[in-house]
C-alpha positions as CSV (number, residue, x, y, z in Angstrom):
1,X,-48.8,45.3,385.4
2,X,-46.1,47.2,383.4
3,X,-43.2,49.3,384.6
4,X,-44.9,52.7,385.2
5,X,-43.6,55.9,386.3
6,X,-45.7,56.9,389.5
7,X,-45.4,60.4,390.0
8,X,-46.3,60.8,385.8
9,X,-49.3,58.9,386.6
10,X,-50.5,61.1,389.7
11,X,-49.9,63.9,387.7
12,X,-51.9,63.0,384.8
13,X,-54.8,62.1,387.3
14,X,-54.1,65.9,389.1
15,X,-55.1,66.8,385.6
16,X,-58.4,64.6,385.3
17,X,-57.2,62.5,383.1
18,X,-59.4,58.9,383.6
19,X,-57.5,55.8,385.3
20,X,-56.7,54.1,382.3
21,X,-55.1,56.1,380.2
22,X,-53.4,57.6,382.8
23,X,-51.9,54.0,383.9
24,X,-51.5,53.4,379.9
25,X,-49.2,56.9,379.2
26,X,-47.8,56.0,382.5
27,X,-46.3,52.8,380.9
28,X,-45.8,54.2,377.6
29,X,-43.6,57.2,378.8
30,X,-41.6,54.5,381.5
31,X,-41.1,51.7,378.0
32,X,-39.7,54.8,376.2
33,X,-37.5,55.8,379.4
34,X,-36.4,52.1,379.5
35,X,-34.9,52.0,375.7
36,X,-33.8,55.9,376.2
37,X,-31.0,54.3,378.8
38,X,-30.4,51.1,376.9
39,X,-29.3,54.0,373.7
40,X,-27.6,55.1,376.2
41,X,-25.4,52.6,377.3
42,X,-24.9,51.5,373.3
43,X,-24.0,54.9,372.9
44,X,-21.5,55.1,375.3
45,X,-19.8,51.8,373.8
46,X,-19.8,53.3,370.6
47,X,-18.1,56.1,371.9
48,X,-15.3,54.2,373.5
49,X,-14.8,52.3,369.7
50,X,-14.4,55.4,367.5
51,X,-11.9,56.4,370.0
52,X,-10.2,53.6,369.0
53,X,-10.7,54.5,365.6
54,X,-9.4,57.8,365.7
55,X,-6.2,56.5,367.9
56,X,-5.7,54.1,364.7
57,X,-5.8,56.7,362.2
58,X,-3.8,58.9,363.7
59,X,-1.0,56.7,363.6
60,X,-1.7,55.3,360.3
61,X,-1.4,58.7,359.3
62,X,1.5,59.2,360.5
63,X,2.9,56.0,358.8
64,X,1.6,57.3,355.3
65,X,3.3,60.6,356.0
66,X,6.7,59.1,356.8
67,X,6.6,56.3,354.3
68,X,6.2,59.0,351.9
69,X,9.1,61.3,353.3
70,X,11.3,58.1,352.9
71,X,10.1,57.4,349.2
72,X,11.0,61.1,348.1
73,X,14.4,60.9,349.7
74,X,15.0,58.0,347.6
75,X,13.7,59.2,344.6
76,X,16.2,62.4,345.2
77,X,18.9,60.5,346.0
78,X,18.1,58.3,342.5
79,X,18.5,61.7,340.8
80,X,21.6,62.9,341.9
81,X,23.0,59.4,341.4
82,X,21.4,59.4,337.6
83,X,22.8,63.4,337.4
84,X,26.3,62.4,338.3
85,X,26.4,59.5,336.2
86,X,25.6,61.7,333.4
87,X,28.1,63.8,334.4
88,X,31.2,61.0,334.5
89,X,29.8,59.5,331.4
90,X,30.0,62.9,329.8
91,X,33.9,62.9,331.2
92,X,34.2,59.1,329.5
93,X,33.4,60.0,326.5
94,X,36.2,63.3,326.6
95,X,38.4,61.2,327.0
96,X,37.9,58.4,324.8
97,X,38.1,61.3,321.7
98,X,41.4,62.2,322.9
């Protein structure tokens, strides 16, 4: 005999339905109960993984945002220093017409 919920099965004979397919809903509604909670649990795992997932992203995130920072400092900095190296060669050349 199959898992069956009891009280489901009284219930469905209170209401005249025949032995047997009271017994056979019975078992269908307790198999359905059975892989509701297995979801469930496979849910709950799930849960606990994308938490992971977000925790990871967050800090990659954080990495793309301050590798980024870093790259534009350097690019500024490799402005100025190409600006002011105009500016001296600019001064060279002054002086070498004089």
């Amino acid at each position: 005999m199959a898992l069956q919920l009891g009280a489901t099965r009284d219930a469905f004979l209170a209401a005249g339905v025949p032995e047997a397919k009271a017994a056979a809903a019975a078992e269908e509604l307790a198999g359905f109960e059975t892989r509701s909670s297995s979801m469930e649990g496979k849910l709950i795992g799930i849960d606990g993984k994308l938490a992971g997932v977000d925790a990871r992203l967050t800090l990659l995130t954080w990495a793309v945002g301050i590798q980024a920072a870093a790259t534009l400092a350097i690019l500024a900095s490799t402005f100025a220093v190409w600006a002011r190296l105009g500016d001296i060669a600019g001064q060279i050349a002054r002086l070498a017409q004089h």
